[in-house]
N, CA, C and O atoms as a Maestro MAE file, in Angstrom:
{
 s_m_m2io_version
 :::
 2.0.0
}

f_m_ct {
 s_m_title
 :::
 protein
 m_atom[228] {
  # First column is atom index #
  i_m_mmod_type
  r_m_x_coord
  r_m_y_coord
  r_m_z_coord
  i_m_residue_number
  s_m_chain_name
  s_m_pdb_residue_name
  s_m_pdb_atom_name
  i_m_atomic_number
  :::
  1 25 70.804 -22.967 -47.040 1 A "UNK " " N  " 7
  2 3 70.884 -21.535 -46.921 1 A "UNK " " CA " 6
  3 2 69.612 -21.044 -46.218 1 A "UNK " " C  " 6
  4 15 68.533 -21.529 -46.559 1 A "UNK " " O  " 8
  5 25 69.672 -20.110 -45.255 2 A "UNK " " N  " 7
  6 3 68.884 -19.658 -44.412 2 A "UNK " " CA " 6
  7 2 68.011 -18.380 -45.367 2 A "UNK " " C  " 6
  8 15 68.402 -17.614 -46.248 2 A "UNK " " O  " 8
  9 25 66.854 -18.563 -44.799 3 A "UNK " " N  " 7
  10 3 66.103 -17.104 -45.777 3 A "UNK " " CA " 6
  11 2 66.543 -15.806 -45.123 3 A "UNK " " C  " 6
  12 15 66.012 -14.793 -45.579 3 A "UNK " " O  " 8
  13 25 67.458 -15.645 -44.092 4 A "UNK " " N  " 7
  14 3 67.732 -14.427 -44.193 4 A "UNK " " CA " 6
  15 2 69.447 -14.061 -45.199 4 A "UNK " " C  " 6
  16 15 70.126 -13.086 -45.523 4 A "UNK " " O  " 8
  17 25 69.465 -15.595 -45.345 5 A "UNK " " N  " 7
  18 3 70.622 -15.509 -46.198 5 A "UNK " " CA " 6
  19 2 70.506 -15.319 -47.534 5 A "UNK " " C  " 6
  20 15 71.276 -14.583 -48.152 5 A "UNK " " O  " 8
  21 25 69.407 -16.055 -48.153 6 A "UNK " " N  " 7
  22 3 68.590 -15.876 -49.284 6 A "UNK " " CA " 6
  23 2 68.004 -13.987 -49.535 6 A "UNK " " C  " 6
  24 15 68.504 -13.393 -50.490 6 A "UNK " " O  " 8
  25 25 67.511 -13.619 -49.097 7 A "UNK " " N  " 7
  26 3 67.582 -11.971 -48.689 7 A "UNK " " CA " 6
  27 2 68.494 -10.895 -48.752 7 A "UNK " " C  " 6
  28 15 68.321 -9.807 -49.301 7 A "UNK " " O  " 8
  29 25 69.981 -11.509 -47.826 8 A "UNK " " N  " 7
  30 3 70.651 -10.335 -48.480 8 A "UNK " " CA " 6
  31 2 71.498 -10.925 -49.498 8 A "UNK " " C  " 6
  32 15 72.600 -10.377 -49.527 8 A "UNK " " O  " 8
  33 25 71.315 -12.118 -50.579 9 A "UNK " " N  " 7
  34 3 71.823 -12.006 -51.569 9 A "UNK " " CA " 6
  35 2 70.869 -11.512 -52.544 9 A "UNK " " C  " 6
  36 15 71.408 -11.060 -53.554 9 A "UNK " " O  " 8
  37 25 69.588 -11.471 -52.524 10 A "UNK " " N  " 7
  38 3 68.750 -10.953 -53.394 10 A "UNK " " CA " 6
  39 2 68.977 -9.395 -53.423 10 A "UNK " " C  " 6
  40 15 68.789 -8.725 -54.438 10 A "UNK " " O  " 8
  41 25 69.379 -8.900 -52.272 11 A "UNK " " N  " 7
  42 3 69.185 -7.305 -52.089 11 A "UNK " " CA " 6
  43 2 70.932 -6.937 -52.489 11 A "UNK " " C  " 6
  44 15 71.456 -5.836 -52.657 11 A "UNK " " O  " 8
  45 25 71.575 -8.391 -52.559 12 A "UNK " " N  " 7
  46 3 73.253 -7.807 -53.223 12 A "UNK " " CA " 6
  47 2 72.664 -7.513 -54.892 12 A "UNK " " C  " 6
  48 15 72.937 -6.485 -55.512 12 A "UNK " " O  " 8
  49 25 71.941 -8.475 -55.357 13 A "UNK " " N  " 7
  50 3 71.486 -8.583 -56.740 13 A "UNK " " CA " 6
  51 2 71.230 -7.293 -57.131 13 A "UNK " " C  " 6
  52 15 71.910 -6.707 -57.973 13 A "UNK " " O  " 8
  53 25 70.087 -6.721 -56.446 14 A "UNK " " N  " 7
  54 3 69.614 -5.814 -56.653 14 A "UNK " " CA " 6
  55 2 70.338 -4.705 -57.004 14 A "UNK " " C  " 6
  56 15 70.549 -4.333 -58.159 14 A "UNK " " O  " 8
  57 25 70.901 -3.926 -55.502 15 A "UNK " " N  " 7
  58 3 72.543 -3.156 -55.640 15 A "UNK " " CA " 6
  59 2 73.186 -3.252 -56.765 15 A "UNK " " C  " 6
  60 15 73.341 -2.267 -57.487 15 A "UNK " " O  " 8
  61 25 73.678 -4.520 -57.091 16 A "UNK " " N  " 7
  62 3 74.239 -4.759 -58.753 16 A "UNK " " CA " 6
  63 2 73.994 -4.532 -60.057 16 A "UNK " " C  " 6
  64 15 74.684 -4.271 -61.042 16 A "UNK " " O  " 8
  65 25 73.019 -4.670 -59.868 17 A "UNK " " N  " 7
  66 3 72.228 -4.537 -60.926 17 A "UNK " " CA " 6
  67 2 72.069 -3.010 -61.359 17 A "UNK " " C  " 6
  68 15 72.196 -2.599 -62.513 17 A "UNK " " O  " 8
  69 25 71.733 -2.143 -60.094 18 A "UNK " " N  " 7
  70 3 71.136 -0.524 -60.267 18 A "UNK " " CA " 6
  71 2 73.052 -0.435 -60.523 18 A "UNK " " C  " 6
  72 15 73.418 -0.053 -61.635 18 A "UNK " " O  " 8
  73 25 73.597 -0.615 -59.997 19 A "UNK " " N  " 7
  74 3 75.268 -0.064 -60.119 19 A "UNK " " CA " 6
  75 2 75.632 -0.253 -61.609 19 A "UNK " " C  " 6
  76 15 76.325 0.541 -62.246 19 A "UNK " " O  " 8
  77 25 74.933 -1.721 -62.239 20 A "UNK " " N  " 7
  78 3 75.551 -1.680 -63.534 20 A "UNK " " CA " 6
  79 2 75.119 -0.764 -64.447 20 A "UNK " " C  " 6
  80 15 75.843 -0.128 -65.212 20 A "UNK " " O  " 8
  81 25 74.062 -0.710 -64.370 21 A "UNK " " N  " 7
  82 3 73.380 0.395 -65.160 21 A "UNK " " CA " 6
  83 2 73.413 1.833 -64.682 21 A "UNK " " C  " 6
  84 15 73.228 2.645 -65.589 21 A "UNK " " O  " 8
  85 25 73.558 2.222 -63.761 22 A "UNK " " N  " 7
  86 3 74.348 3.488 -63.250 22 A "UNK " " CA " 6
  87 2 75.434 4.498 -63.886 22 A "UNK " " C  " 6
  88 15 75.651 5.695 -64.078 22 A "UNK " " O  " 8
  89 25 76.021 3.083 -64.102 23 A "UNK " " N  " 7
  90 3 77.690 2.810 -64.359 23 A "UNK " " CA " 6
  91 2 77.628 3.162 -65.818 23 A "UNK " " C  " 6
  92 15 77.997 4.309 -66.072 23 A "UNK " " O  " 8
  93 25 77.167 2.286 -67.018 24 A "UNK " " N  " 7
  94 3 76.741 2.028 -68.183 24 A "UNK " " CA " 6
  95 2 76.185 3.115 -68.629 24 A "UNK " " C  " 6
  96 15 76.373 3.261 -69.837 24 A "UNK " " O  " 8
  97 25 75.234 4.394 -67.857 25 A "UNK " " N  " 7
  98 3 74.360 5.139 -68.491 25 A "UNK " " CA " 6
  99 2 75.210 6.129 -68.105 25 A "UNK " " C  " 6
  100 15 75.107 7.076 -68.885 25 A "UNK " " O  " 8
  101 25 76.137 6.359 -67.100 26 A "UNK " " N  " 7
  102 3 76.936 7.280 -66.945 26 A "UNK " " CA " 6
  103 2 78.016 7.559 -68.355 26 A "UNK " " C  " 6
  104 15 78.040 8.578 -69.046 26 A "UNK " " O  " 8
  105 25 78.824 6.384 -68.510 27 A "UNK " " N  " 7
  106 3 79.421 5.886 -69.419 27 A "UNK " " CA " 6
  107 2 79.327 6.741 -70.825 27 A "UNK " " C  " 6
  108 15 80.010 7.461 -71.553 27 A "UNK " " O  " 8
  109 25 78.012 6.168 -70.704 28 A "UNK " " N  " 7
  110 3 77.730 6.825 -72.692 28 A "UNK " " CA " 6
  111 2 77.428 8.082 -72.417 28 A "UNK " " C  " 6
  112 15 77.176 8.708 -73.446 28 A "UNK " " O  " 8
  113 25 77.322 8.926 -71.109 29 A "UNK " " N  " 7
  114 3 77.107 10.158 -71.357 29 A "UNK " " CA " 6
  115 2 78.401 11.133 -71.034 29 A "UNK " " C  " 6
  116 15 78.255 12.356 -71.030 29 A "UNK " " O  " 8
  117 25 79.790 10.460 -70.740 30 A "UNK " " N  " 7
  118 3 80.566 11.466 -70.715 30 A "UNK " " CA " 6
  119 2 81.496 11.370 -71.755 30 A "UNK " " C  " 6
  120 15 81.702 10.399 -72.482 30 A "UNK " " O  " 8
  121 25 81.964 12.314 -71.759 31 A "UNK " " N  " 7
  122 3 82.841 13.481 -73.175 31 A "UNK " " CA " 6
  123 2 84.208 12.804 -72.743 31 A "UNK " " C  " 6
  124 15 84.943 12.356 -73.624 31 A "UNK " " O  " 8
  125 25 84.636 12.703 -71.148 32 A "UNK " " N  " 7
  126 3 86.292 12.572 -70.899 32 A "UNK " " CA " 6
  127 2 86.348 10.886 -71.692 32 A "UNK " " C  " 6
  128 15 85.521 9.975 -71.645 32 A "UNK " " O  " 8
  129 25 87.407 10.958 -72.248 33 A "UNK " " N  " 7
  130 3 87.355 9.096 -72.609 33 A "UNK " " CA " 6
  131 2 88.138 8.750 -71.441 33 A "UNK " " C  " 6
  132 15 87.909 7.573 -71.162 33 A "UNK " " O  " 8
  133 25 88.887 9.225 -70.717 34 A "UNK " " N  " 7
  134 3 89.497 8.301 -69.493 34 A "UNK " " CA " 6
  135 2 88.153 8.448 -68.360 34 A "UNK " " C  " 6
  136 15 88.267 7.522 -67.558 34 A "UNK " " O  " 8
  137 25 87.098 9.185 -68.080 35 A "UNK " " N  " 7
  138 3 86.304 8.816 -67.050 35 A "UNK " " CA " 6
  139 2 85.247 7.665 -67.599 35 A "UNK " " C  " 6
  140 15 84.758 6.888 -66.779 35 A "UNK " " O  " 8
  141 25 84.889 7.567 -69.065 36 A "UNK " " N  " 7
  142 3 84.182 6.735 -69.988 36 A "UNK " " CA " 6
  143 2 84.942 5.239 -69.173 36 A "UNK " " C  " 6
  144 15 84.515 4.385 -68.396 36 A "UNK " " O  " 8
  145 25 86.251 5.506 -69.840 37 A "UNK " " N  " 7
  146 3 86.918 4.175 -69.531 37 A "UNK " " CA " 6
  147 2 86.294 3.754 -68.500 37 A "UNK " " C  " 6
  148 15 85.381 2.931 -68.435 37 A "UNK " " O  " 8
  149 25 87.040 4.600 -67.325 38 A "UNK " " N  " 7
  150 3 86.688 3.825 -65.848 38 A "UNK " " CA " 6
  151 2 85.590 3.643 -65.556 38 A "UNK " " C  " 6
  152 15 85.688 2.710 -64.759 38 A "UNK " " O  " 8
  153 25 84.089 3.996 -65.677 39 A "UNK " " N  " 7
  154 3 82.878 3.805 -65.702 39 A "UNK " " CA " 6
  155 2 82.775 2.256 -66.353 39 A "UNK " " C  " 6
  156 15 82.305 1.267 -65.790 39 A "UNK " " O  " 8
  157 25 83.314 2.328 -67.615 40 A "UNK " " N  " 7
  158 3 82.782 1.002 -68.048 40 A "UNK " " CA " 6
  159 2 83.893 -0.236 -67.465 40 A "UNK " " C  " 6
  160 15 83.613 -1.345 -67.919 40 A "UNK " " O  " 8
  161 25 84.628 -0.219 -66.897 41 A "UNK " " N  " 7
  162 3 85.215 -1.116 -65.787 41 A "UNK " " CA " 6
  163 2 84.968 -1.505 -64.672 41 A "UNK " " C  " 6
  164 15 85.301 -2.419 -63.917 41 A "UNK " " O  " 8
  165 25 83.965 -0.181 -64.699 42 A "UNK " " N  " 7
  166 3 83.399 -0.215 -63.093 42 A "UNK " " CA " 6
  167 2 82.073 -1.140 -63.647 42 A "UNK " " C  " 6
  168 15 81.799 -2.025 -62.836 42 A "UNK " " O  " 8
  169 25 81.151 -1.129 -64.903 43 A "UNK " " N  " 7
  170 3 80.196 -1.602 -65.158 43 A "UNK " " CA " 6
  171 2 80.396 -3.055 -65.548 43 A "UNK " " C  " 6
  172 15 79.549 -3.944 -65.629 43 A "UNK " " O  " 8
  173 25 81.567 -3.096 -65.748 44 A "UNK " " N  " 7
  174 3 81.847 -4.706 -65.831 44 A "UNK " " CA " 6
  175 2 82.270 -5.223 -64.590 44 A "UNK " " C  " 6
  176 15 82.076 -6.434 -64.703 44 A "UNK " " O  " 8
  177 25 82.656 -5.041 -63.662 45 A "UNK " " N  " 7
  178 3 83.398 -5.123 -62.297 45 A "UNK " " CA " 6
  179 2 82.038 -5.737 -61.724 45 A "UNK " " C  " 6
  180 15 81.989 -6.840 -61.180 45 A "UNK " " O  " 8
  181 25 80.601 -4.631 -61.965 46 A "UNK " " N  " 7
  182 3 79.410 -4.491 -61.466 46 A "UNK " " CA " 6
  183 2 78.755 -6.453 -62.017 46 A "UNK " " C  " 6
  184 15 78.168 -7.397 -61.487 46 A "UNK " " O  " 8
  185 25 79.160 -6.219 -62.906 47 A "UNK " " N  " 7
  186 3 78.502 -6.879 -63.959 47 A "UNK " " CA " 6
  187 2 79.160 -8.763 -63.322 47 A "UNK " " C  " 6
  188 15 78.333 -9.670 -63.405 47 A "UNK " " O  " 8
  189 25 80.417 -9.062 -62.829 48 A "UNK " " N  " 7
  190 3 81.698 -9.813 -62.320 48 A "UNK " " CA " 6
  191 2 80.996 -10.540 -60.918 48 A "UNK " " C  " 6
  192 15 81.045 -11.713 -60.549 48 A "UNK " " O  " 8
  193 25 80.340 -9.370 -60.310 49 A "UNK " " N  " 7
  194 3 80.096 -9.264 -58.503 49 A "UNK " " CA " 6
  195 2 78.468 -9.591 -59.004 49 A "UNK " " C  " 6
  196 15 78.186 -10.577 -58.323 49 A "UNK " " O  " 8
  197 25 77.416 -9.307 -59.739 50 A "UNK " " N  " 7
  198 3 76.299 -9.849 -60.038 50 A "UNK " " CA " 6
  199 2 76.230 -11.333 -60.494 50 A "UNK " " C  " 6
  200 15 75.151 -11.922 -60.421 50 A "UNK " " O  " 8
  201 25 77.102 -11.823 -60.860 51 A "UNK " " N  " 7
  202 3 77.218 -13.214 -61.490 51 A "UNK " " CA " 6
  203 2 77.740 -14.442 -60.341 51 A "UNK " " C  " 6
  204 15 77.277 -15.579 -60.254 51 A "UNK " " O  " 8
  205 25 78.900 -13.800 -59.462 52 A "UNK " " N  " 7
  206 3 79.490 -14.092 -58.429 52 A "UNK " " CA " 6
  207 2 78.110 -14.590 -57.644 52 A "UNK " " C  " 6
  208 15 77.736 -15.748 -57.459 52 A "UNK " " O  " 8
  209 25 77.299 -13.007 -57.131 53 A "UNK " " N  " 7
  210 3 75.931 -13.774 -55.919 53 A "UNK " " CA " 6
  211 2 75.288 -14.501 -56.604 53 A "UNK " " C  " 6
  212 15 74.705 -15.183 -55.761 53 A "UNK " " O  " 8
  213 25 74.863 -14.969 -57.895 54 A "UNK " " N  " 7
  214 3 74.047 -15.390 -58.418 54 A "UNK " " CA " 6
  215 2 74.079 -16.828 -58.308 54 A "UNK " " C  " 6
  216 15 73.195 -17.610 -57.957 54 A "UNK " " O  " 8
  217 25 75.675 -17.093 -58.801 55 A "UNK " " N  " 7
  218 3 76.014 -18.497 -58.158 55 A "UNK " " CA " 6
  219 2 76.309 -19.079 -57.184 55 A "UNK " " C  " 6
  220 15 76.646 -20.258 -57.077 55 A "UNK " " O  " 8
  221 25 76.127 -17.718 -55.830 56 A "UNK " " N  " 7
  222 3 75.448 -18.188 -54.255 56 A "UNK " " CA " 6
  223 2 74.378 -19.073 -54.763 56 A "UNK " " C  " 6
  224 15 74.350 -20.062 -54.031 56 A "UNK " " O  " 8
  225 25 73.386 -19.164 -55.797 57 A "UNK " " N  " 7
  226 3 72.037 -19.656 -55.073 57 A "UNK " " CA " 6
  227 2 72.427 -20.660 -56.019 57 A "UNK " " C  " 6
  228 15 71.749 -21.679 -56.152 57 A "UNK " " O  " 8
  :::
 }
 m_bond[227] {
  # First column is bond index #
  i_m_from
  i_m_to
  i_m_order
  :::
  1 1 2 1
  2 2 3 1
  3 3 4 2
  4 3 5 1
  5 5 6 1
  6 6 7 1
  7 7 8 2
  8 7 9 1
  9 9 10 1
  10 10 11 1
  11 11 12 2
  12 11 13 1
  13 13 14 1
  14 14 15 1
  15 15 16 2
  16 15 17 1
  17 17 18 1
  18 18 19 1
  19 19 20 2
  20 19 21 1
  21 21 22 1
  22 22 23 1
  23 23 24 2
  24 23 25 1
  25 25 26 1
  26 26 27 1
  27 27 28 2
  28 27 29 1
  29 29 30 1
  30 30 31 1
  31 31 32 2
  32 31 33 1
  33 33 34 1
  34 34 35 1
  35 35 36 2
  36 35 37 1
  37 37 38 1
  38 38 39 1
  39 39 40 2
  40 39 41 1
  41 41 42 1
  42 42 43 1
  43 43 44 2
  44 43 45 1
  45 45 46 1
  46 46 47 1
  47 47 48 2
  48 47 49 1
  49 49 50 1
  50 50 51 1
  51 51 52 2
  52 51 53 1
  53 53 54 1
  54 54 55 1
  55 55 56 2
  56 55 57 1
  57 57 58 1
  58 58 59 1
  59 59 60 2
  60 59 61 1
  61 61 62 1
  62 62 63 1
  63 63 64 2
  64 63 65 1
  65 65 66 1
  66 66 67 1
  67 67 68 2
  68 67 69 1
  69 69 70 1
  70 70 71 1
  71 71 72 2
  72 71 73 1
  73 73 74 1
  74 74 75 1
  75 75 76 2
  76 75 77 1
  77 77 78 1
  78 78 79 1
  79 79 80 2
  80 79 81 1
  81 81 82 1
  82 82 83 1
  83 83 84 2
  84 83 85 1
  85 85 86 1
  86 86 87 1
  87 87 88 2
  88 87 89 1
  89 89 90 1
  90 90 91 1
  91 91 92 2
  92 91 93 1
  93 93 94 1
  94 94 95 1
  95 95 96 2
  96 95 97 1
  97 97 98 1
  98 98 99 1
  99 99 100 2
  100 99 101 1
  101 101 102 1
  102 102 103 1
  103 103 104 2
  104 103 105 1
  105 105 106 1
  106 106 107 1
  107 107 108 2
  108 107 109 1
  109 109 110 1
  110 110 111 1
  111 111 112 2
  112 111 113 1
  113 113 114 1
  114 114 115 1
  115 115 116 2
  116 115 117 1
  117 117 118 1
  118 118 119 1
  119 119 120 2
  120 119 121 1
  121 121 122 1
  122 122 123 1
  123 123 124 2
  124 123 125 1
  125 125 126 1
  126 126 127 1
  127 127 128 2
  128 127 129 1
  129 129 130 1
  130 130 131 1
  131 131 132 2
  132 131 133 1
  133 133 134 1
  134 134 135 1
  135 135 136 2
  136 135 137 1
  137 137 138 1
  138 138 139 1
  139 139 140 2
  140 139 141 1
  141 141 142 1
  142 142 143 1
  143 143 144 2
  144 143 145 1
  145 145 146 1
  146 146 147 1
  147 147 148 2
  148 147 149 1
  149 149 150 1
  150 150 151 1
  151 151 152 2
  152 151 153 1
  153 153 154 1
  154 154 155 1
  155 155 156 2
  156 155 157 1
  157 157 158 1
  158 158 159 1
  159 159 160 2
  160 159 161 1
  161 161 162 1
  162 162 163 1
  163 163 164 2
  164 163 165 1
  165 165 166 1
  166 166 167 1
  167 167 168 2
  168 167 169 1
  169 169 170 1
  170 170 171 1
  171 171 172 2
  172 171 173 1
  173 173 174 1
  174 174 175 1
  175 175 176 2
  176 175 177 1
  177 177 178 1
  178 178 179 1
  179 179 180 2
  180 179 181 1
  181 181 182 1
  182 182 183 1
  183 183 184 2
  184 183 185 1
  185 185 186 1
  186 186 187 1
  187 187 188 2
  188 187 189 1
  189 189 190 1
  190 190 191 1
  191 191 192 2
  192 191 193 1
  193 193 194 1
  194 194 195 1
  195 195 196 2
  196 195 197 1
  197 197 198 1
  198 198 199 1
  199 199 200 2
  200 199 201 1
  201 201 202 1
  202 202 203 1
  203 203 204 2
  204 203 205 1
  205 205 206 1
  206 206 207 1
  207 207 208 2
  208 207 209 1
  209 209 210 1
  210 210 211 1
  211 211 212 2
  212 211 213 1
  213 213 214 1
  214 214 215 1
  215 215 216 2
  216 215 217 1
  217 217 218 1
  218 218 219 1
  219 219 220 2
  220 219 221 1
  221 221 222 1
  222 222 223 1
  223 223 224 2
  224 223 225 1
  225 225 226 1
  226 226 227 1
  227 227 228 2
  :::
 }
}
């Protein structure tokens, strides 16, 4: 793997990471339980695609 390949999987990591917790802190702060839902699908989705690049390296 090339270091510019090494790079933009670190900077996918990154992205992932701020999305899961985005996602997660959004989550516990809304009232609708169907936008709750989809937030925390989206934070596991987040959570799916962080594990995925990880086992790029």
């Amino acid at each position: 793997m090339t270091g510019k390949e090494l790079l933009y999987i670190e900077d996918a990591l990154g992205h992932e990471k701020f999305m899961k917790s985005c996602s997660k802190k959004a989550a516990s702060k809304m009232q609708d339980v169907n936008l709750s839902n989809y937030l925390t699908e989206l934070e596991q989705k987040h959570t799916e695609l962080y594990s995925k690049f990880l086992n790029l390296l």
